[in-house]
N, C-alpha and C positions, 0 to 999 in steps of 0.2 A: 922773439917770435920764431925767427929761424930755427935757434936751438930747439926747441919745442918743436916742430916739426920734423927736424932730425930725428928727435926722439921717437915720434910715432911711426916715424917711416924705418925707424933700426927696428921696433918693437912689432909693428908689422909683418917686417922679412924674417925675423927672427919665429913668432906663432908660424907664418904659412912655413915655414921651412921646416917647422917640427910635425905640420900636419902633410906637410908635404913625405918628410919622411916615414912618417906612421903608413900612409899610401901606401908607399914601396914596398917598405914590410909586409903589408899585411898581402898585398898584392904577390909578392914572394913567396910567403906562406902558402897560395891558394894553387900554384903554378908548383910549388914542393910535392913531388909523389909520396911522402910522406902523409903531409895535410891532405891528399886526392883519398889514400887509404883507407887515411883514419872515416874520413867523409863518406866515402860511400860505403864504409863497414859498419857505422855506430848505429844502424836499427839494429843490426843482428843482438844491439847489447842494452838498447832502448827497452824501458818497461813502463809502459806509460799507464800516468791514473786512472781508474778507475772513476764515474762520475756517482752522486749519490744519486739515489733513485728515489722521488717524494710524491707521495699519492696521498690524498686526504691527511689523515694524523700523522699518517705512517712516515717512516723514512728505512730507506738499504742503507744505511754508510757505506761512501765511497771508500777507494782504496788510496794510499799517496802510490809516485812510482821511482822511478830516477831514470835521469834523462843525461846522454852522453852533453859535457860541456870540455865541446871541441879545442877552444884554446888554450885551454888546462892539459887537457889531454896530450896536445901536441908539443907544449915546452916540456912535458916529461920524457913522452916520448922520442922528441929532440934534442932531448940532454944523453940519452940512452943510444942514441945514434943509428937505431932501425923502429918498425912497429913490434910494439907488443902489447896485446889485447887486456894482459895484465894489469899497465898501465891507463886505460884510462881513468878520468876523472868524471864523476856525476854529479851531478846538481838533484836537489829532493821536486820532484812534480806534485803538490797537491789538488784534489778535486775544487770544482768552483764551489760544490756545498758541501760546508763542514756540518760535524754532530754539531757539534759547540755554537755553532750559530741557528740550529733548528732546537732551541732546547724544548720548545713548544710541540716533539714530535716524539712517538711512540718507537723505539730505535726495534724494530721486529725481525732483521739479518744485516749480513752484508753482501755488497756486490764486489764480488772480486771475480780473475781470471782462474784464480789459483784454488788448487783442493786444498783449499784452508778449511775448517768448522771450530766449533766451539764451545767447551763442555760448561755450563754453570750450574755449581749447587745451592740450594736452598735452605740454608743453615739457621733453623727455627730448633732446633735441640741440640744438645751435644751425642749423642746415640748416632755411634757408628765412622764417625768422623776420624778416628783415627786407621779404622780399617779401608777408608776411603783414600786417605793418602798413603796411605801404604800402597794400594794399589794402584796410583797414578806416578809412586816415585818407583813401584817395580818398572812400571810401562816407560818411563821417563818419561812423561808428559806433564801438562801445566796446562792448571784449570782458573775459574772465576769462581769464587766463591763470596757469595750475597749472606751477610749474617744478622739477624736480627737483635736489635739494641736490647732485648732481654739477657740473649746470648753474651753480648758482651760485657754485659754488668755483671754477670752471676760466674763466668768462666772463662776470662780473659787468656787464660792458654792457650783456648784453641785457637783465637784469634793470631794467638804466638806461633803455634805449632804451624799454622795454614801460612804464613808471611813467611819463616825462617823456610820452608820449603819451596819455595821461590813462585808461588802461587796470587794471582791478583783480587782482590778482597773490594768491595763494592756493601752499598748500604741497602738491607731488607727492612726497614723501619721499625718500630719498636709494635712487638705485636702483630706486626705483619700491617701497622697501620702509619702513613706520615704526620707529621704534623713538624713546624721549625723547630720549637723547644728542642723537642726528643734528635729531631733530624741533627740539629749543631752539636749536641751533644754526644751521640755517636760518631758522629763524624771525627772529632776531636779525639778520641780515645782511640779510635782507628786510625788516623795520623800517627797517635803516638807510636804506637806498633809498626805501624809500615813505612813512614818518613815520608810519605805523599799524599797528595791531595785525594781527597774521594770525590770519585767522577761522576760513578753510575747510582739509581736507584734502580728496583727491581718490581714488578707487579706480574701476576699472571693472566689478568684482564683489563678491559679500558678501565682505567681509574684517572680519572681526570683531576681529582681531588690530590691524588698522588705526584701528577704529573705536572699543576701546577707549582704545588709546593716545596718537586725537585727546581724545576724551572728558575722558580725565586731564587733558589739557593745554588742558579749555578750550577745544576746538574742535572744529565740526559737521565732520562729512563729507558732502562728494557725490557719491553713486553717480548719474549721471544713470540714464536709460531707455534713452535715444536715444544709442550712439556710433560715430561711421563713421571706419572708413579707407579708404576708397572711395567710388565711386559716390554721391557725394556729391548731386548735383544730383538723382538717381531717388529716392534715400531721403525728403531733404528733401521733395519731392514729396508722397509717401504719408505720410507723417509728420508734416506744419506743425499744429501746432495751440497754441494761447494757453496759457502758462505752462509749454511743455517747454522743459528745458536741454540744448541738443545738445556734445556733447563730439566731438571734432574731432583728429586726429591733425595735427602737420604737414610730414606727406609731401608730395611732388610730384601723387600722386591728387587729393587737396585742394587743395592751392595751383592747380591748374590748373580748378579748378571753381569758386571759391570766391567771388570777381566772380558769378558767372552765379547763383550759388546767393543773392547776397546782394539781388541785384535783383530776383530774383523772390519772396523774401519783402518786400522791399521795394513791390513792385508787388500785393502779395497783401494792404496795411495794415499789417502788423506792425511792431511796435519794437523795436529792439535795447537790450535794458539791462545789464550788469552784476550778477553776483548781489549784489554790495552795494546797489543801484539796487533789487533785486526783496526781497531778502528784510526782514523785520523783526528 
């Protein structure tokens, strides 16, 4: 019995003396003008989430952000033997409400800080689509392109052409209409092309028909706000603003605007990203 008590009482001093000394360290740390530095400089490098925004159907998807994770930062820093803003380390911040858990909601923008936007097209024909990315790989940008299961049975290039061009690719239903069948089906063919899952569906009005049958299958929908078959360059105009997704037909209206329209959001600040790029 003695023994046994020795034991607890060695095993005792031994734990407090390791928390004893964690204490000191980290107490050291806090008292380091190094650690004081890094501490009251990491807002200046803090980007925090953006939260989603849900009203009725709708939802904004939030934005994720990255957030200084100070004692990472400071053993780098500490190993380097001064501050340098270089090094810190971040941790990813997500919002409280993801798309992926609202799949029940109509995905209409995003809330972000940042002049992000974002182009999607409407790919129900093949007409025009190669002069379409021609003019998004002159401009260097990267768009979302929604393609209809007709499209992918009868012309599987494009679907080639719009992936090898580093562009994000999303399901327009078969006919412009869902149903599972057709949905697994496309989806699966569009895997094989791209090597990822298919996230999004696409409608241009409430379709709740559509919306459950993404739902089931595990994918959001986006109804954007904003969508033109025309007058492309006047809209965008009255229109630009940080986190809307414009959806885009690709007619000759478009295609003949769509340089002029791209440069002058480009000359306005803004960035083009991909709804994979934008959403969480």
């Amino acid at each position: 019995m003695k023994n046994m008590f020795q034991i607890i009482g060695i095993a005792f001093l031994t734990c407090f003396s390791f928390y004893y000394t964690d204490k000191m360290v980290e107490i050291s740390k806090n008292k380091d003008p190094l650690m004081i530095e890094i501490v009251s400089k990491q807002d200046d490098f803090n980007v925090y989430a953006m939260e989603s925004v849900i009203y009725d159907d709708y939802i904004l998807s939030g934005t994720k952000g990255k957030v200084v994770n100070v004692k990472e930062s400071y053993i780098k820093m500490k190993n380097l033997g001064k501050y340098n803003e270089n090094l810190y380390v971040y941790k990813e911040e997500l919002p409280n409400d993801l798309i992926s858990d609202n799949l029940d909601k109509f995905i209409i923008g995003i809330n972000t800080d940042k002049q992000d936007i974002s182009l999607v097209f409407r790919v129900s024909n093949t007409n025009n689509i190669d002069k379409i990315l021609n003019i998004l790989s002159n401009n260097n940008i990267k768009a979302t392109f929604f393609i209809d299961g007709k499209i992918i049975e009868l012309s599987p290039y494009i679907v080639n052409s719009i992936i090898k061009q580093g562009h994000y690719i999303g399901n327009y239903g078969y006919d412009k209409k869902y149903n599972d069948t057709d949905l697994n089906k496309t989806n699966k063919i569009l895997k094989k092309y791209s090597n990822y899952d298919i996230k999004y569906c696409y409608t241009d009005e409430i379709n709740y028909d559509a919306l459950n049958t993404c739902k089931n299958n595990k994918m959001n929908t986006i109804k954007p706000k904003y969508v033109y078959d025309n007058y492309l360059y006047d809209n965008i105009k009255k229109d630009l603003k940080k986190g809307n997704i414009y959806s885009l037909d690709t007619n000759n209206y478009i295609v003949n605007e769509l340089d002029t329209m791209i440069k002058y959001i480009k000359q306005r600040g803004y960035t083009f990203k991909t709804l994979e790029e934008l959403f969480v």
